[in-house]
N, C-alpha and C positions, 0 to 999 in steps of 0.2 A: 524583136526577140523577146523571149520571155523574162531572161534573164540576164545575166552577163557570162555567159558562159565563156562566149570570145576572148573577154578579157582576162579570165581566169587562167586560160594555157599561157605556159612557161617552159622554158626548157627544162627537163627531169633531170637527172644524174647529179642530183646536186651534193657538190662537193661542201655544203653546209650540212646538211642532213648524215651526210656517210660518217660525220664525227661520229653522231650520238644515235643513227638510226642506222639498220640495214637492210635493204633489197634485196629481194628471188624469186625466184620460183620453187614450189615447196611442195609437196604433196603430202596429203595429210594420210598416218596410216591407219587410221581408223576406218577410214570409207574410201579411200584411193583419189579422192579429189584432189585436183594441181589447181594449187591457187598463185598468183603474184601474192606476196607477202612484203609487207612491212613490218619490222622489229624497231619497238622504239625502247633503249635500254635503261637499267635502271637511275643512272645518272639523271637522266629526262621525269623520271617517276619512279615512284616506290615499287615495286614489286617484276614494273616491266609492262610493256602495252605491243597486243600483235595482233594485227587487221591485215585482211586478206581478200581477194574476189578474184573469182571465174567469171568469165562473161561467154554468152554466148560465138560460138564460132566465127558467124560473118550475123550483123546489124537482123537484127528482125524486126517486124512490127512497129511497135514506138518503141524499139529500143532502150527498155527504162525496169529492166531486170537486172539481179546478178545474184551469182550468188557467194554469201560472205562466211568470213573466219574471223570469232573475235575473239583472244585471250585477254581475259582481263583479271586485273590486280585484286583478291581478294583475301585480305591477310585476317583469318579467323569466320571466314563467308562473309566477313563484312567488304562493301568497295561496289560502285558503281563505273561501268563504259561506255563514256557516249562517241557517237561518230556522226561528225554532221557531213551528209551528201553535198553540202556544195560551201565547203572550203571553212566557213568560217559562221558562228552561231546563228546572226540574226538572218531572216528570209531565207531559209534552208530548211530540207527537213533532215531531222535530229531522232536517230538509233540510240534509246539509253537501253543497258541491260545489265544484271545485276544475279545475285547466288538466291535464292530462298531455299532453306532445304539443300536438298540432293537433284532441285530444279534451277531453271534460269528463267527469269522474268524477262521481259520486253515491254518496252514501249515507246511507241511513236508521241514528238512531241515539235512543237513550233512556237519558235517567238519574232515577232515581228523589228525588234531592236534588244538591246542588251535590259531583256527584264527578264524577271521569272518565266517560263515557256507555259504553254498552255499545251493540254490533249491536242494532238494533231488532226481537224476532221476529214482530211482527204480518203483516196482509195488503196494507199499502202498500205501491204500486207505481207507477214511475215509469216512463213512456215518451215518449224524447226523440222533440222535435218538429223543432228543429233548435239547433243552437251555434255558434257562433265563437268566435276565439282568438286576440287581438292580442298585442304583448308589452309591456303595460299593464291590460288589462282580460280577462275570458271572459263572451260571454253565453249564455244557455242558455236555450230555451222548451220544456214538457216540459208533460204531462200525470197529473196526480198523483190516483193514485182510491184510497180508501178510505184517506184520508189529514187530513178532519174529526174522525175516531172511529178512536182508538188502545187498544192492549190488549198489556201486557208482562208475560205471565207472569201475566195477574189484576190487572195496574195497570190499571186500564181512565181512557180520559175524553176527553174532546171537548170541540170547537167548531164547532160548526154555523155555518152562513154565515144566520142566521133571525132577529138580531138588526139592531141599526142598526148597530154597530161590533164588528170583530172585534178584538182586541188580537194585533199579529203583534210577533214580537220578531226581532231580527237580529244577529249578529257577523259579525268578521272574524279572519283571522290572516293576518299576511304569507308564510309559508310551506306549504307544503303537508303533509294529515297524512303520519304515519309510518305505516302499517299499520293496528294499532287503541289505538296511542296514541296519546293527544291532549293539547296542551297547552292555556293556557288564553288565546283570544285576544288579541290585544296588537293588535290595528287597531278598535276601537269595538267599542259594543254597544248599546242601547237599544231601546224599542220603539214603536210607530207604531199609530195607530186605519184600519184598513183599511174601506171601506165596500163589503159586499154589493150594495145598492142599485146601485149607479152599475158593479158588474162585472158583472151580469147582461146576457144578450146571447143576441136569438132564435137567431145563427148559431152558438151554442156547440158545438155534436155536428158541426157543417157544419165549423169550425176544427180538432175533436179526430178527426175520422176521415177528414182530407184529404179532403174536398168531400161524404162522404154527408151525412146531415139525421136518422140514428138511431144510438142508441148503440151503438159496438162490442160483440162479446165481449167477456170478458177477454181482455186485452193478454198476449200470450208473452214482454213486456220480462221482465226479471228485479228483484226487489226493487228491488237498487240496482247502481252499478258496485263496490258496496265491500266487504268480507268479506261472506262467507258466515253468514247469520244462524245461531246455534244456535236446537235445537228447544225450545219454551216448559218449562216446568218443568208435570211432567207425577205425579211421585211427590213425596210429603212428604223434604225435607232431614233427614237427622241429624245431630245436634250434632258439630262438629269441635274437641276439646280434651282436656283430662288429666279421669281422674276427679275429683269434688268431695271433698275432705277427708271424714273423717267428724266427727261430732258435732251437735251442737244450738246457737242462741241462744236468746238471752232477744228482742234484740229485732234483725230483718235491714230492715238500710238501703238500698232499692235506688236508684242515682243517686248521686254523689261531686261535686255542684253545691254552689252557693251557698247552697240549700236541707239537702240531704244531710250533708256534712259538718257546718255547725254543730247538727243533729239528732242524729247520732248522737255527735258529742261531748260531748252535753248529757247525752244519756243514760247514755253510758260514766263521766261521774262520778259514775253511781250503785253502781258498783260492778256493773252486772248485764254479761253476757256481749253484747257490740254487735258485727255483724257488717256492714258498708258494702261494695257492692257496685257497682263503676263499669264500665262495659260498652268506656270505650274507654283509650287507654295512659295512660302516665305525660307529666304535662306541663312543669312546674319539676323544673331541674336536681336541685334536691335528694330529690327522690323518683323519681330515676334516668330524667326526660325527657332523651331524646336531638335533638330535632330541633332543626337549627338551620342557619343559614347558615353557611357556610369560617370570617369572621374572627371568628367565637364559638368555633372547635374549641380545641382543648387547654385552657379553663376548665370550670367545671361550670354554664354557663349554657346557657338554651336559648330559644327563640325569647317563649318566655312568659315567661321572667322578665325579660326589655326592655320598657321600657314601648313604645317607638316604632316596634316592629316589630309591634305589634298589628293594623297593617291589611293584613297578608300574607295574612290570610287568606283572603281576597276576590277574592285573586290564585293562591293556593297553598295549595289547603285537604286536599290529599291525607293521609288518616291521620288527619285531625282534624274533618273536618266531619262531621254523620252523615249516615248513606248510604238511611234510609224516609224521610226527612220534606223536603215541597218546600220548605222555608226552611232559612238557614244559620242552624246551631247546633254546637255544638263539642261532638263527644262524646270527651273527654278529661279525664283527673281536674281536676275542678275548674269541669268545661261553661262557660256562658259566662264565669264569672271567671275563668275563664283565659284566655278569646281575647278580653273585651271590650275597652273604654276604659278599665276601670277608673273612671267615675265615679262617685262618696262620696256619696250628699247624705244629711246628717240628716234620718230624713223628716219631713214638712210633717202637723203635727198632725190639720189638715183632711184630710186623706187617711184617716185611721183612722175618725173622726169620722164624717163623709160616709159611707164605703164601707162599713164591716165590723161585723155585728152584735156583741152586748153581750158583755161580756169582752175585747173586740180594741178597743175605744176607746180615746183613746189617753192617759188617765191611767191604762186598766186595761195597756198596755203599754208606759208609759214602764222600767219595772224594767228588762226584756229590751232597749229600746232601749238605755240608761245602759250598761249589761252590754256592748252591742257596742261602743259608740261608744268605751269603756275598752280595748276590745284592737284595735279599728279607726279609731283616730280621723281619721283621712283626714289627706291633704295638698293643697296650693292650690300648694305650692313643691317637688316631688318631687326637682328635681335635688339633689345634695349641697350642691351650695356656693352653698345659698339664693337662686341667680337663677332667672330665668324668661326662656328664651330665644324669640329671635325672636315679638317680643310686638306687630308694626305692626297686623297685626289687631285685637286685642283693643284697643290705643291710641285705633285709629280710629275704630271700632265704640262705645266706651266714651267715647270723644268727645260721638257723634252722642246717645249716649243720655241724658248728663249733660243736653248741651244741651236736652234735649227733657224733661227733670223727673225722668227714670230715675232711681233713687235705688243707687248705687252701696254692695253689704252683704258683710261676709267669711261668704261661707256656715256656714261651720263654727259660728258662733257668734250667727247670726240666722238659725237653717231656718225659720223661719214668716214669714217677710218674703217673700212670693214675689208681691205686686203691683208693676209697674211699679219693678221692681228689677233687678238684676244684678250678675254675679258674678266671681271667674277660677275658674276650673276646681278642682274638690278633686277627688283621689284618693287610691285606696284604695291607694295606693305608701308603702313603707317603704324609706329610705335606698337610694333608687332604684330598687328592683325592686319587681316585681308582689309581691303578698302577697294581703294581703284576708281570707276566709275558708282560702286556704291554708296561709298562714304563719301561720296563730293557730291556729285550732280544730283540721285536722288534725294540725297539731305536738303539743297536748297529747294526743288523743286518740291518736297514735302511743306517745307515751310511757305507755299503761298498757296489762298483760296481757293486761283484757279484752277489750280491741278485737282486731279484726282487717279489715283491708283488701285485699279483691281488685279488681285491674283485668284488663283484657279481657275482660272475661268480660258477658255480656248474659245477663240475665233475660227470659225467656220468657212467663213468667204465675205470678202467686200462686196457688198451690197452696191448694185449700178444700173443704171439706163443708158445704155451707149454707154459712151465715154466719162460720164459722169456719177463718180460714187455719191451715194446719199446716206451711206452708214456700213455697220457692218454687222453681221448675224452672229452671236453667240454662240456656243456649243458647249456648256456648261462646263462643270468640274466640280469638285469636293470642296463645295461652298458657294460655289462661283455663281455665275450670271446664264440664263437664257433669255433669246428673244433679242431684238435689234435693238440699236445705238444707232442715232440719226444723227449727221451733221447738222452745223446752222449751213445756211446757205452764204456760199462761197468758201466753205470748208475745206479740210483736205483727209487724205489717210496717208498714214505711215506705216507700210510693212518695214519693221525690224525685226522679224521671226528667226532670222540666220539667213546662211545661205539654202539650208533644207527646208527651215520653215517658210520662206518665205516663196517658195518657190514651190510649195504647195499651197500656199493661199494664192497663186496668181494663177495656177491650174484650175482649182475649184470654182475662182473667180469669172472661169474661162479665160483666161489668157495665157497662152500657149501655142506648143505647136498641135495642127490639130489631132494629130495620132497621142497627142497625151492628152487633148478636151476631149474626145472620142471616148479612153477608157474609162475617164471622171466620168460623160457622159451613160455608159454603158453599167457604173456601180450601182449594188444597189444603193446606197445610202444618201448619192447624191441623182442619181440618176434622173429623177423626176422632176427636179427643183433647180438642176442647173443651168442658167441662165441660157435664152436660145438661142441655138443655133448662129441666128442672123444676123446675132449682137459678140460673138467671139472675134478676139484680136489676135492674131495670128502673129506669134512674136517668139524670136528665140530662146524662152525662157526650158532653163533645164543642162543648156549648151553649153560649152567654154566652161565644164567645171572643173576646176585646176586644185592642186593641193599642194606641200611641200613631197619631193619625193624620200621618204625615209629608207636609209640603208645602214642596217646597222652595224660598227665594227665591236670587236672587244677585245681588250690587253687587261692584263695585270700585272700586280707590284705586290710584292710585299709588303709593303708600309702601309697602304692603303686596308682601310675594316667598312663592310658593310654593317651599317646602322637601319634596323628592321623598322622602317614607322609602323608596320603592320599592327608588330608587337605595342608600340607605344599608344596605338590605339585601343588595344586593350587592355593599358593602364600596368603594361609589363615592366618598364622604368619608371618606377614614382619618384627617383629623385627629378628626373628630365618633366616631370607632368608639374611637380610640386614646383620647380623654377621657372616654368613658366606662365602657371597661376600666380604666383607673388609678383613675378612685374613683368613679363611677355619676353623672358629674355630665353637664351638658351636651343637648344638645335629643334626642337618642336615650334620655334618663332623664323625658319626658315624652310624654304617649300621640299616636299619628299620629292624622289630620294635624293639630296642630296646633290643637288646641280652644282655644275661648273669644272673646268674652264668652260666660257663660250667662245669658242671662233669663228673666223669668219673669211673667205677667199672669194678672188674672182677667175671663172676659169674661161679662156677663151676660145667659142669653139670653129671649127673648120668653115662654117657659115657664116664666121665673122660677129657671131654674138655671144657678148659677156655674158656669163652666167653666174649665176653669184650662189655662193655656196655657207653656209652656216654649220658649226660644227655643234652639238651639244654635248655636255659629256655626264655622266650621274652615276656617281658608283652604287652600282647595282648590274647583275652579272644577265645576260640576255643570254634564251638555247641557241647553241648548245654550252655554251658554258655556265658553271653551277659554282665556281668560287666565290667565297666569301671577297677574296684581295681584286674580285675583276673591275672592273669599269668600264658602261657602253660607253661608245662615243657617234652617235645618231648623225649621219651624212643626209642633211636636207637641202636639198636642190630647190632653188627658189627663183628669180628675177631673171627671166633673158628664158627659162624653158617654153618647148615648142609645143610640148604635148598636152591634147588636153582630154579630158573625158564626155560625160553626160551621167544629168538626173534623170528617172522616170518617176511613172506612180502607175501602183497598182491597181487591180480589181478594189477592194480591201482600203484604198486611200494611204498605202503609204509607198513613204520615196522613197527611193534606193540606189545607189551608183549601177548604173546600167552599162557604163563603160568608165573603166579605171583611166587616170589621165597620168600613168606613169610610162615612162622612159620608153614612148613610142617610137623616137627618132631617134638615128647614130647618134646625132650631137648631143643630146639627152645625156645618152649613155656613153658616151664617153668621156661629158664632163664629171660623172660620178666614179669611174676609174680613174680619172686624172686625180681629182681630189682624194681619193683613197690611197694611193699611190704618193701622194705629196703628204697625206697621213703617216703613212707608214716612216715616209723618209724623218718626219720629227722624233717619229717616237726610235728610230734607233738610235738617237742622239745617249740614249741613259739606257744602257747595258740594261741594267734589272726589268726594263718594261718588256713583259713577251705578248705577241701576237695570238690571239685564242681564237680569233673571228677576223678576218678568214685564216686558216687555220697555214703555216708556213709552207706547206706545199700545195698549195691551193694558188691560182693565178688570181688577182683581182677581177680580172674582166672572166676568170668563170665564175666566181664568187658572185658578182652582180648579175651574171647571167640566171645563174641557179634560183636565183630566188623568185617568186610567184610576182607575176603582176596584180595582186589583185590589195583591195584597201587591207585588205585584214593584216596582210604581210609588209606592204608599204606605207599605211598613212601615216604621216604626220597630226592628222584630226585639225588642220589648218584651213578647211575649204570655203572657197571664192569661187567667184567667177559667174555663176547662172543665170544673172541678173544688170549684164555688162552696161556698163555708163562710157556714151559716145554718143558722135555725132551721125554717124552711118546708122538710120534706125532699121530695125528689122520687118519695118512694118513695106521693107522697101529694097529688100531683100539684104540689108546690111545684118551686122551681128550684132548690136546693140540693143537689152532693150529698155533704158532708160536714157532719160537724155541727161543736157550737161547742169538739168537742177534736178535730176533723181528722178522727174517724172516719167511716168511708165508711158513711152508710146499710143499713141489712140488712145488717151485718156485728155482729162479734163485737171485731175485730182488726186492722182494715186500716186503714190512715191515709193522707191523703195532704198533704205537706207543700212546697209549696214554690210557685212564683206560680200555678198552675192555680186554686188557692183565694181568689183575689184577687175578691170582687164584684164592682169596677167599678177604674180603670184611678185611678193616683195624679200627680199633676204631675213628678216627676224621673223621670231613670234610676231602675229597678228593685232594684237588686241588694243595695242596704242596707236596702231591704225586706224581701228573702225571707230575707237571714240574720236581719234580727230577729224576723219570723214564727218560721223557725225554731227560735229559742230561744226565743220564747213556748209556741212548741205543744209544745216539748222537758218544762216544765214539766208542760203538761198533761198530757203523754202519762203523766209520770210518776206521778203523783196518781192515774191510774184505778186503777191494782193494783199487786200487786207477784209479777213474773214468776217461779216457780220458778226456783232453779240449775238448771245444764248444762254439758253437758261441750263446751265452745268447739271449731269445730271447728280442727283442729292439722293447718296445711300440713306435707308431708313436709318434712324438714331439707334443706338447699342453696338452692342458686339456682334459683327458681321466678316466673317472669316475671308469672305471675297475681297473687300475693298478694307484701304488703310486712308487715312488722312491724320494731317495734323494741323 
């Protein structure tokens, strides 16, 4: 399939939605068109947001018509509408329209992950049917053809209207775009289950060709009213950057994550030649990150080493998100430990246990655990001066839960206590700022010869004959490296890219299944150049991708105050900025918004397996609820679930969840009704808590029914799995494709190291996992052989923005 479209249908009617949205059928009385209509009201956004389609009577052609109603918010003609055809921003294509005048603009536009969008150069095309233009509102009814099935450049994917529900997603922005800048909405955004069914309509071609009853030609409108698309990418790119140093490693690290650096600083204290490779900038001050808000300048801080400005991203991810993959991830040194929560947990024994074949059990890796938890021991108290600010939530919450038998544990010193318990928050903060895996592991491994570390610079493909890699190809960056990186002989590679990135370097690489070497094969970009044929290894990579399953509830209290970091980021509380410039103390030295309680349950299901459930909670109010006094409380399904999904790649080179790995099976779904349900029963404990999500007359299992299967609606942003470590290899029809020291199947040399390896999905945040993975597999790697000398390669002398040393 092109897409995930499958994954996308859900049951409609959802009783989430009916809060703050309404459903109908509508007929416009300006031109007599019946559309199904969605009302999204002004609680959800300023002014009001209303999207509408006709489709035609019974499926024609390719099916990838319709036509639409947009009311959108425009208070003074200022206020843009976007509407993305397949559910959620990245890998969709994206309707913006906006007032000029006494006209309405249009334009089509595509972004491949959560960055700025580009001109969209496919063959959709819009022609208006009729607009108005108050000075409050624009509506627009338009005709939108080959606008189901998009294609940018080789990004290809769809949504067909053939299912029960379409997932459409929507924004706003109160002003109008700049040109082909965009910022990032700031009037709502969410998405809705549109039904096919109920737009269908025999008079459809009667509506779209003003009163004939046969399809037009094609339409003379033009794409859009908005730039001028460029033409699609037509020849293979070449690398833009400085030559690649010369010389050889022992052993090349590619990824600078949570995984990557404690790997290759494992291996750098063996004295062999380590070469770490990170594709995006520098992120903490001290390894020369620049970005940051106004009242950070003249310090050497920057947005990552605040704990509280961590959720900027989501808002302002320019430079830092990466730009193939439709989920946010942070490619910048350090990936997600640099832009996450920073949540610690020591992991939960039963996670090794359960999940991870012999050798990774978890008396065979308490050593590596002990090893980290020594230079990471997390914090529960992160500010300086040992308080815990603005704690009404976590009070209230931890109320309800006491009352109800919850057993109240200092994580740090009971990680296996995770039934019917809870927590305050640990992180991975040291004397106030972020650290983690960066301020330990690559501090040391900065400090010896044989390392070396480059940033911007992106890796292309491991370099190999047969089974045997010999280096790995560059692909430049804003500063970075092209051209090849040679092992010494008897060397190795490390993919620590993620579970996304790394599972595109083993595509490129040819290793895969062959309908995703086919489409690499078939790109342009690599098309020519990717390794042949007769030499691909044929391995499950992409498969078993697992995530946490996110269901969100919400309740409020009274006592409880939302604390905006938004605002704090731009410098709106100076006393909160000024406290914690003078010594790192104060609620900006703890992570946004505001976490905690953490809990944590085990539910067990009719198939006889535990499932293990973690609660998060952060006051901060999710749609549809809009109070200030709310608090989510995020139901993530983890350890013991059945389901799971799939990566692909595109024309285009980039990856994308082709199949969601949420709540495929009863037991799935019902251990997330149990657990909400066991929710509900704590918080009635304390009268003043009220239920807002799901809302009191709503059943929980329609509640979880309602909601979308697809990442946009359910990730956690936790993903494993693509890159399975076992003993069943896949080269042999097992699901594995690494074995029990990380090497990749039908290889010689390849590894891969960091959550992609994960079997099955563990009960906390992730990330004190992959650094003790990878210091487990650091050992291993070590023990296979031992890598010939080499001449390290040696960046030219000066300032060189690719590579760092000390």
């Amino acid at each position: 399939m092109k897409g995930s479209t499958f994954a996308r249908a859900a049951s409609l009617l959802s009783p989430l939605f009916s809060l703050a949205q309404a459903q109908e059928k509508w007929t416009h009385p300006g031109t007599g068109i019946e559309f199904w209509k969605q009302t999204v009201d002004t609680s959800q956004t300023s002014g009001g947001f209303e999207w509408g389609y006709a489709l035609p009577g019974e499926p024609t052609g390719s099916n990838d018509e319709y036509i639409g109603y947009i009311k959108g918010s425009a208070a003074g003609k200022k206020g843009w509408s976007g509407v993305s055809h397949g559910g959620g921003m990245p890998n969709a294509l994206l309707l913006v329209s906006w007032p000029e005048g006494d006209a309405v603009k249009t334009t089509f536009v595509y972004a491949g992950g959560y960055v700025n969008p580009d001109p969209y150069t496919g063959n959709a095309t819009l022609t208006q049917i009729s607009h108005t233009v108050t000075d409050d509102h624009f509506e627009l009814i338009y005709r939108c053809q080959w606008c189901w099935i998009w294609d940018q450049g080789g990004a290809d994917g769809s949504q067909l209207p053939t299912n029960e529900v379409q997932v459409i997603g929507w924004a706003q922005h109160k002003d109008v775009p700049s040109g082909t800048s965009w910022t990032f909405h700031n009037n709502g955004q969410s998405q809705f289950g549109a039904q096919p069914a109920q737009a269908r309509n025999a008079k459809y071609f009667e509506w779209a060709n003003g009163g004939g009853t046969t399809p037009t030609a094609t339409p003379t409108a033009t794409p859009s009213g908005g730039p001028t698309p460029t033409p699609s990418q037509a020849v293979p790119t070449t690398c833009v950057g400085k030559p690649a140093p010369t010389g050889s490693f022992d052993y090349i690290v590619v990824g600078a994550g949570a995984g990557g650096i404690p790997v290759a600083d494992r291996l750098s204290e063996s004295g062999k030649s380590v070469l770490l490779i990170e594709r995006g900038p520098p992120s903490l001050g001290r390894f020369g990150g620049t970005m940051k808000p106004a009242w950070l300048n003249g310090t050497d801080l920057t947005r990552f080493d605040v704990p509280g400005l961590c959720n900027q991203i989501w808002v302002d991810s320019a430079g830092i998100a990466c730009t193939d993959i439709d989920q946010m991830a942070g490619c910048v040194l350090g990936g997600g430990a640099a832009v996450n929560a920073a949540l610690w947990w020591r992991p939960v024994e039963k996670d090794w246990d359960y999940n991870f074949p012999a050798g990774w059990k978890a008396a065979d890796i308490k050593a590596a655990t002990d090893r980290v938890f020594k230079r990471i021991p997390g914090t529960d108290t992160p500010s300086t001066d040992g308080k815990r600010y603005k704690q009404e939530g976590f009070n209230v919450l931890s109320t309800a839960f006491s009352a109800a038998g919850w057993k109240q544990v200092k994580a740090t010193e009971q990680p296996n206590e995770k039934n019917f318990t809870y927590s305050h928050s640990v992180f991975m903060y040291e004397k106030g700022q972020r650290q983690g895996p960066l301020g330990t592991y690559l501090v040391s491994a900065l400090e010896r010869k044989n390392f070396q570390l480059w940033q911007n610079t992106k890796v292309r493909r491991v370099v190999r004959s047969g089974g045997k890699a010999t280096g790995v190809e560059l692909d430049g960056g804003d500063g970075g490296y092209c051209g090849t990186v040679k092992l010494n002989d008897g060397g190795r590679v490390i993919l620590s890219a993620g579970t996304f990135g790394s599972t595109k370097l083993l595509f490129r690489s040819g290793i895969g299944p062959k309908a995703q070497l086919n489409i690499v094969k078939n790109s342009i970009q690599d098309g020519s150049t990717l390794i042949n044929e007769t030499q691909w290894i044929d391995l499950p990579v992409g498969l078993n991708l697992n995530d946490h399953v996110n269901t969100d509830t919400v309740v409020r209290h009274p006592n409880v105050s939302f604390y905006d970091f938004y605002k704090a980021w731009d410098g709106e509380y100076p006393s909160d900025s000024k406290q914690y410039l003078a010594d790192r103390s104060g609620i900006l030295a703890q992570s946004a918004p505001n976490i905690g309680p953490v809990a944590w349950e085990d539910v067990k299901g009719s198939d006889g397996i535990e499932r293990a459930i973690q609660w998060t909670a952060r006051v901060e109010p999710s749609p549809p609820a809009t109070d200030n006094t709310s608090m989510t409380i995020s139901n993530y399904l983890g350890r013991g679930s059945t389901s799971r999904g799939a990566l692909s790649i595109n024309g285009a080179l980039n990856i994308f969840v082709s199949k969601a790995p949420y709540l495929q099976t009863q037991e799935d779904f019902d251990a997330v009704v149990t657990s909400i349900k066991n929710l509900q029963a704590a918080m009635a404990k304390v009268p003043g808590i009220v239920f807002e999500v799901p809302a009191p007359n709503v059943t929980v299992e329609a509640y979880v029914k309602s909601l979308p299967l697809t990442a946009a609606a359910r990730r956690a942003n936790h993903w494993i799995g693509t890159a399975k470590i076992g003993t069943d290899s896949g080269l042999t029809g097992g699901s594995s494709v690494v074995d029990l020291n990380t090497q990749v199947y039908g290889t010689e040399n390849i590894h891969v190291v960091d959550a992609s390896i994960f079997p099955g999905h563990i009960q906390t945040n992730p990330t004190s996992y992959i650094v003790t993975v990878a210091d487990h597999a650091a050992a291993k790697i070590l023990a296979l052989g031992k890598p010939s000398g080499g001449t390290p390669g040696t960046p030219t002398p000066g300032k060189q923005a690719g590579a760092v040393r000390n």
